[in-house]
C-alpha positions in Angstrom: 0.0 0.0 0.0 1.3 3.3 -0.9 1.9 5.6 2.0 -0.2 9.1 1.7 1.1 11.0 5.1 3.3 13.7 5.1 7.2 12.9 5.7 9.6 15.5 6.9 12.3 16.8 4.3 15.2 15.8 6.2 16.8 18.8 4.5 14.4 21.7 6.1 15.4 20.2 9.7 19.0 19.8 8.8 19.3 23.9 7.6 16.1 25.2 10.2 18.1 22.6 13.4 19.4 25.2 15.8 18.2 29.1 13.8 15.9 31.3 14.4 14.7 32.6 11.0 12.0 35.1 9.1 9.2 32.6 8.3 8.7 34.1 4.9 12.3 34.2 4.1 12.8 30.3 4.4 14.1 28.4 1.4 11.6 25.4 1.7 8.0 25.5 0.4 5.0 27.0 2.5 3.5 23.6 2.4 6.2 21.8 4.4 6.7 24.9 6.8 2.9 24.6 7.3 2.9 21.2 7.8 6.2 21.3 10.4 4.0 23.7 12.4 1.2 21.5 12.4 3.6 18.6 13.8 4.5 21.3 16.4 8.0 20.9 14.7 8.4 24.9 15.2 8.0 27.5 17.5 6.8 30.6 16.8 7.7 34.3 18.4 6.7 37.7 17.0 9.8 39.8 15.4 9.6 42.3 17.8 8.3 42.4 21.6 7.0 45.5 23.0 6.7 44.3 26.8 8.3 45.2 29.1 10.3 46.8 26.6 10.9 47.3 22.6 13.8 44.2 21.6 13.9 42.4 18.6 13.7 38.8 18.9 16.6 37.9 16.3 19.5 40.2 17.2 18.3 41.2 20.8 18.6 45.0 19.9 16.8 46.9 22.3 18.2 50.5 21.1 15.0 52.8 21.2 16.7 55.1 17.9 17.4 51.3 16.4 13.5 51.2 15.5 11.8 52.8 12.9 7.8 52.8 13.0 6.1 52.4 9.1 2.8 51.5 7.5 2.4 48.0 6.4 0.8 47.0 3.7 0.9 43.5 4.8 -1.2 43.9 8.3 -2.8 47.4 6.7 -1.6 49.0 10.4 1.3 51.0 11.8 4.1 48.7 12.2 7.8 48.7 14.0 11.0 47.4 12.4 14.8 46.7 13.8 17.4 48.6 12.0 19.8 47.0 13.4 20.0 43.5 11.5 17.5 44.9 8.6 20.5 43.6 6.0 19.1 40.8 7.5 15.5 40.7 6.4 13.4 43.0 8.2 12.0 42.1 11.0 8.9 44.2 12.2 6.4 43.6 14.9 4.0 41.5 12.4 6.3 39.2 10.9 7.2 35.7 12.5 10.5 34.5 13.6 10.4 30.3 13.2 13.0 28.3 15.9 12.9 24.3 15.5 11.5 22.1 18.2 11.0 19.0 16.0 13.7 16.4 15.6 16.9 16.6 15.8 19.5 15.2 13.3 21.8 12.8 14.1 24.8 13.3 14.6 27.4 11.6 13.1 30.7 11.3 15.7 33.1 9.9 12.8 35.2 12.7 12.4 38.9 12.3 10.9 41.9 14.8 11.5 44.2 14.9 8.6 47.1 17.0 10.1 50.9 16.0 10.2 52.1 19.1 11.7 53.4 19.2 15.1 53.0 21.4 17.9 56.0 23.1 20.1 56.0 22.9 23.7 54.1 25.9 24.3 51.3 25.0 21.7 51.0 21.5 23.1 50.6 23.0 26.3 47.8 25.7 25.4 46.1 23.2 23.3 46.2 20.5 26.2 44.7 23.1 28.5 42.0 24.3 26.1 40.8 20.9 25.4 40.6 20.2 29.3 38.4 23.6 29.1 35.9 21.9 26.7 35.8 18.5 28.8 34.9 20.4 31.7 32.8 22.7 29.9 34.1 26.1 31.3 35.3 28.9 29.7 38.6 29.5 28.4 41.2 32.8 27.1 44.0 31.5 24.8 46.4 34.4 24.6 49.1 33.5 21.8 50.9 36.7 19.9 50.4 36.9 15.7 52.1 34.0 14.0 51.5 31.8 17.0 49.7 29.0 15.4 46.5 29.8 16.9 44.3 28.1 14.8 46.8 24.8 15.2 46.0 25.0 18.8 41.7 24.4 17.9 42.0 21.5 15.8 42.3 18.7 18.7 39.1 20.6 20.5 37.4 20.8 17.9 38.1 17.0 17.1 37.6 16.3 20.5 33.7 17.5 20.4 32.9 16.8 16.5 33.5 13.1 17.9 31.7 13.3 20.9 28.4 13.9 18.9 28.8 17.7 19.9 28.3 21.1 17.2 31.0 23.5 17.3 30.9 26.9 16.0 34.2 28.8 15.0 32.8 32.6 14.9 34.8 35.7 14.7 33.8 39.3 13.8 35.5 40.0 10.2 34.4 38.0 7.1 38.4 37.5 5.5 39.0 35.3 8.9 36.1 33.2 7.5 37.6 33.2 4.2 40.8 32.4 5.5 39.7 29.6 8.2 37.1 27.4 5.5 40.0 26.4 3.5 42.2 25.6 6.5 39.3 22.8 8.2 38.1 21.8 4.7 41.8 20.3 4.9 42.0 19.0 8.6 38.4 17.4 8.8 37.7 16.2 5.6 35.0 14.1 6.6 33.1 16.9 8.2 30.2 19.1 6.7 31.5 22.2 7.4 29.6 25.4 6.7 31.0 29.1 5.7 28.6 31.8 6.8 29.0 35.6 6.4 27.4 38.0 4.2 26.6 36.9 1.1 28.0 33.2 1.4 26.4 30.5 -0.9 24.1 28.5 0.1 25.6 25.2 1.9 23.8 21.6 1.9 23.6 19.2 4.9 23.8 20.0 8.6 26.8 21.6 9.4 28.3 20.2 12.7 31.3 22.9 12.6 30.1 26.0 11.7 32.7 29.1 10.8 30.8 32.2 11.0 31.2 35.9 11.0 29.4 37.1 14.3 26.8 39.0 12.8 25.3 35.7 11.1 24.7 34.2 15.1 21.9 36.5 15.2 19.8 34.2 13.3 20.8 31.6 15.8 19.3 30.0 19.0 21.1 27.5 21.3 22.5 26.0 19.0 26.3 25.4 19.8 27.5 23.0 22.2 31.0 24.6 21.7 31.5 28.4 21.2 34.9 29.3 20.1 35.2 33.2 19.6 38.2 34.1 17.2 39.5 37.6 17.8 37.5 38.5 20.0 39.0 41.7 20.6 38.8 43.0 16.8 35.9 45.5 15.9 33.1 45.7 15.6 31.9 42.8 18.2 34.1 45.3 21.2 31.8 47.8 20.3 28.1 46.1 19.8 26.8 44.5 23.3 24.5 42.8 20.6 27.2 40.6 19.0 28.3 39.7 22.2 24.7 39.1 23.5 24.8 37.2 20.2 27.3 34.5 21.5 25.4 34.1 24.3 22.3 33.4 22.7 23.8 30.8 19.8 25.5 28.8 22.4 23.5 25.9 24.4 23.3 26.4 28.2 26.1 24.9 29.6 28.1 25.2 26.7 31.8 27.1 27.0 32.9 29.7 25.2 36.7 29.6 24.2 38.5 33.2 23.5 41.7 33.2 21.2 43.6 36.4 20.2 46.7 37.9 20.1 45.1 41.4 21.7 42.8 40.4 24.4 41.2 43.0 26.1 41.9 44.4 30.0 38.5 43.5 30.6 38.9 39.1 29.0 42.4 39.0 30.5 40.7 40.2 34.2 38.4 37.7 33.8 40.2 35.0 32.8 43.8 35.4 33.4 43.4 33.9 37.1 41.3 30.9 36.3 41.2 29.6 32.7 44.6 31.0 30.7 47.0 29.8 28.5 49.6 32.0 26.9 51.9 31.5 24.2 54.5 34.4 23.8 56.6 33.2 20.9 55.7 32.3 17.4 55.6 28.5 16.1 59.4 28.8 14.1 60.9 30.4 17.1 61.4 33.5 15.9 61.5 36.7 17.7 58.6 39.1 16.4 59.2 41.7 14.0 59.5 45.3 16.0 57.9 48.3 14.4 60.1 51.4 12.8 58.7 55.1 13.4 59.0 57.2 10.7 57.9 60.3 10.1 56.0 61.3 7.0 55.0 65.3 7.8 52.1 66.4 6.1 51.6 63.4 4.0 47.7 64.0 3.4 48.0 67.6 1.4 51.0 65.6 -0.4 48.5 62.9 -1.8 45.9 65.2 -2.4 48.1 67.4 -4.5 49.1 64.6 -6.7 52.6 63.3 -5.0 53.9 60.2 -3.2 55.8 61.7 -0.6 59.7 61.1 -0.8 60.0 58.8 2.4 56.8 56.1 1.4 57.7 56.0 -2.4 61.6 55.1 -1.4 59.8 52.7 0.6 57.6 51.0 -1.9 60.3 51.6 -4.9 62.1 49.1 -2.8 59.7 46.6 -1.9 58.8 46.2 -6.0 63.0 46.1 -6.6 63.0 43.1 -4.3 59.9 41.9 -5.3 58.3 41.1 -2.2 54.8 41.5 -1.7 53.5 44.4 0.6 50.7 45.6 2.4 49.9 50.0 3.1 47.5 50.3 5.2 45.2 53.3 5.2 42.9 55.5 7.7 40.5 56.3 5.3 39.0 54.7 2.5 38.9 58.2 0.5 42.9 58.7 1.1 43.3 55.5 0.0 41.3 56.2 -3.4 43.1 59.2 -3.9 46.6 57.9 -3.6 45.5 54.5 -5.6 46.3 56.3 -8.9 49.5 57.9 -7.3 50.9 53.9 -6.4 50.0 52.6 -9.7 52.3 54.8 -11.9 54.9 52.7 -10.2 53.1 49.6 -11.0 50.3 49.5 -13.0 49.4 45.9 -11.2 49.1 47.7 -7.6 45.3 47.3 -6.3 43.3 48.9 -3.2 40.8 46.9 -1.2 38.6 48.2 1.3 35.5 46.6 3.2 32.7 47.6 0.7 34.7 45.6 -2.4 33.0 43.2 -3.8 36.5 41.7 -5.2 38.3 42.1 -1.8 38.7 38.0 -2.0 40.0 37.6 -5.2 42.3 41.2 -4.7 43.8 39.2 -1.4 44.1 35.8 -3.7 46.0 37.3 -6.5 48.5 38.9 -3.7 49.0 35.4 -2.3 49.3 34.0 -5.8 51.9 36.8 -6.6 49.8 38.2 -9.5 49.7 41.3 -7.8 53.0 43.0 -5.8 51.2 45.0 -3.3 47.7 46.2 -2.1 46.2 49.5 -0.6 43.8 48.8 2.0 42.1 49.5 5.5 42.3 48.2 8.5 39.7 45.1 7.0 43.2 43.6 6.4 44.6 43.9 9.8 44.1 40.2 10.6 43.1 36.7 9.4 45.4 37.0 6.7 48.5 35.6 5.9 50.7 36.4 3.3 54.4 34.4 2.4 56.9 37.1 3.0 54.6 40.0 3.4 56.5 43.9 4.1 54.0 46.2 5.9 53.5 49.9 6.1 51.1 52.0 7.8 50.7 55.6 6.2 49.3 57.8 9.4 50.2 55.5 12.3 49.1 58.5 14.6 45.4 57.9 13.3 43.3 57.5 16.1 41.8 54.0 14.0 45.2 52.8 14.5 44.5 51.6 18.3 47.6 49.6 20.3 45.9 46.8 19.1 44.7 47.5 15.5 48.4 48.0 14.9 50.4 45.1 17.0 47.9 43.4 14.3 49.0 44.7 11.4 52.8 44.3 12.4 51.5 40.9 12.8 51.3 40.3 9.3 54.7 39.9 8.7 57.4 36.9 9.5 54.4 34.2 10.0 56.7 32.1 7.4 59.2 29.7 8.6 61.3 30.5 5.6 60.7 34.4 6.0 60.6 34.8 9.7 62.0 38.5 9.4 60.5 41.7 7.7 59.9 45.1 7.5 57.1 47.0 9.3 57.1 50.4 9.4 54.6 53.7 10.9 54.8 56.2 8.8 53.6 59.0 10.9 52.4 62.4 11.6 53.3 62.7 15.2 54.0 59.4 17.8 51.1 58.5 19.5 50.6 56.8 23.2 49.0 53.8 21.4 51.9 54.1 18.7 54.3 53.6 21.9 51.5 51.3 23.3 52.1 48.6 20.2 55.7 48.2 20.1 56.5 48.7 24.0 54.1 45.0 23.8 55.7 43.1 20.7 58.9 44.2 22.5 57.4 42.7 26.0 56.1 39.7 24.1 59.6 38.9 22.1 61.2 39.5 26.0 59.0 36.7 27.7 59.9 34.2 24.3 63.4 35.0 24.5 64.5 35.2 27.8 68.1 36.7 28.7 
């Protein structure tokens, strides 16, 4: 006899398992999101809650000025809408936000790790003590400078947990990291679904157990994680937005822990974890000291640009760089000083590009750099970390910017020597003036190459 019931698509609970998403902005067809919420397979909240005050339900906004009030066709009355995740799909006070209650999918705990490299003392230690984290389920800070092997250190945790049955989620705040991570696991686990997400990302089959995502895209989900692991945790804008962090919280089951790694942790993650749940790793992988800024100044460098001229100091610089034929990075305050001094760069090669976070080709721009198709990019600070170039040289044009925080640029100085076989480079400030955070940044690469190479 032919069977006439409904069956669940195992596909809309292996993509719904664990988000909380727009009900008319699922990919699967009204009839089977009908039917799943006549199974009770969903639950079902209102976008936005007015009591016992305005929040949206999917990023947990809760900014009064983050609210815009409209008239809706749809429910032919006055309606509100978030702002704040409207890239998003908009979510107003008469739409419906869909979180899965049905079955879950199994989970497969066949997992292989396909890496032959092998970890110094330091890194074994910080990866021993993270891993402990994980079987305890408490929270962890991994504190290891640029270059340390930090994303080395996660692949027997996240091993660990993919073969205990649990999900994992990789998340940090900048899309390139993404980029730069999927590749990396593709490799390691190569039995694992693994899924990419960040703005714009293809769509990916199959339930992803590890999950690497910027940590904008964890507002569309809802205790979800067994295993949180916040990559650069310090880098902007998740500081800055309670929201992302509140995020975090809110994609992460219960009693699951959430593991910190940087190279720039904050006063306020290193107060809170320094004393219970730390590990530090002071020294990069080849055991090589790190490279120390040099200051140079680079006097009214702005009306220079703008009047059509690379000053003296910077082209001598970069003149260099394309004699030797090793790739560089200049990196920027502004995107609109960067435009203006593209043209300026590209008289001395024609092949120079500029990237900045709005480009649609900032992928393929940092590719054809890696794949030495390009000798150099101009760019912002959207290239300050999760990126790795093979002998990159770096320079900052307006060190004294107040974008270039201790951090932004300890990262950026990070960029160079990651190779074994080019553990040396250049990074210079080109400045306008020696800032405290200027000071800040190489008084710590200085304290850091101190504690790796003791006297």
């Amino acid at each position: 006899m032919k069977y006439k019931g409904w069956l669940l698509p195992p596909a809309l609970r292996d993509f719904h398992e664990g988000r909380i998403w727009l009900k008319e902005h699922t990919p699967f067809s009204k009839e089977d999101i009908e039917k799943s919420i006549h199974h009770k397979y969903f639950h079902i909240i209102e976008g936005i809650q007015k009591v016992p005050h305005l929040e949206c339900n999917r990023c947990h906004n809760d900014d009064p000025q983050q609210f815009t009030t409209f008239d809706c066709s749809k429910c032919q009355q006055q309606c509100i809408y978030c702002r704040h995740c409207l890239n998003m799909g908009r979510v107003s006070s008469c739409t419906q936000l869909i979180i899965w209650i049905g079955p879950r999918t199994i989970r497969t705990r066949k997992h292989s790790l396909k890496w032959a490299g092998q970890f110094t003392v330091l890194q074994q230690q910080a990866a021993n003590e993270m891993l402990e984290s994980v079987k305890v389920k408490r929270s962890h800070l991994t504190h290891a400078v640029c270059g340390a092997g930090k994303t080395e250190l996660l692949f027997l945790t996240v091993h660990y947990a993919l073969e205990q049955g649990l999900r994992v989620c990789i998340a940090t705040p900048r899309t390139d990291v993404v980029l730069e991570l999927y590749p990396r696991f593709q490799k390691v686990f190569p039995q694992s679904i693994i899924h990419a997400l960040y703005g714009g990302s293809p769509k990916q089959g199959g339930y992803g157990q590890l999950v690497l995502a910027t940590t904008h895209q964890l507002y569309r989900f809802e205790r979800a994680f067994d295993v949180m692991i916040v990559d650069e945790a310090d880098a902007f804008p998740y500081t800055f937005d309670e929201t992302l962090q509140r995020a975090v919280q809110k994609a992460k089951t219960e009693n699951a822990p959430i593991l910190f790694v940087t190279a720039t942790p904050s006063q306020k993650l290193l107060t809170q974890y320094q004393s219970k749940s730390y590990s530090f790793i002071p020294k990069r992988y080849h055991n090589c000291p790190l490279p120390v800024p040099r200051f140079i100044s680079l006097w009214s460098y702005e009306k220079s640009l703008k009047r059509g001229k690379i000053p003296r100091k910077l082209k001598q610089w970069t003149e260099e760089r394309l004699a030797q034929k090793e790739p560089f990075l200049l990196f920027f305050p502004k995107v609109e000083l960067m435009k203006i001094a593209t043209p300026l760069f590209q008289l001395l090669d024609a092949s120079i590009m500029a990237v900045h976070a709005e480009d649609p080709d900032r992928k393929e721009k940092v590719l054809k750099l890696r794949h030495e198709e390009v000798p150099g990019l101009l760019t912002t600070t959207i290239l300050e970390r999760g990126i790795t170039i093979k002998n990159v040289q770096v320079a900052v044009i307006g060190a004294e910017s107040t974008i270039f925080t201790s951090s932004a640029l300890i990262q950026i100085a990070g960029r160079v020597g990651r190779n074994a076989n080019f553990a040396d480079g250049d990074v210079v400030f080109f400045h306008h003036g020696i800032t405290v955070e200027m000071d800040d940044a190489r008084i710590k690469i200085l304290y850091y190459n101190k504690k790796g190479f003791p006297q």
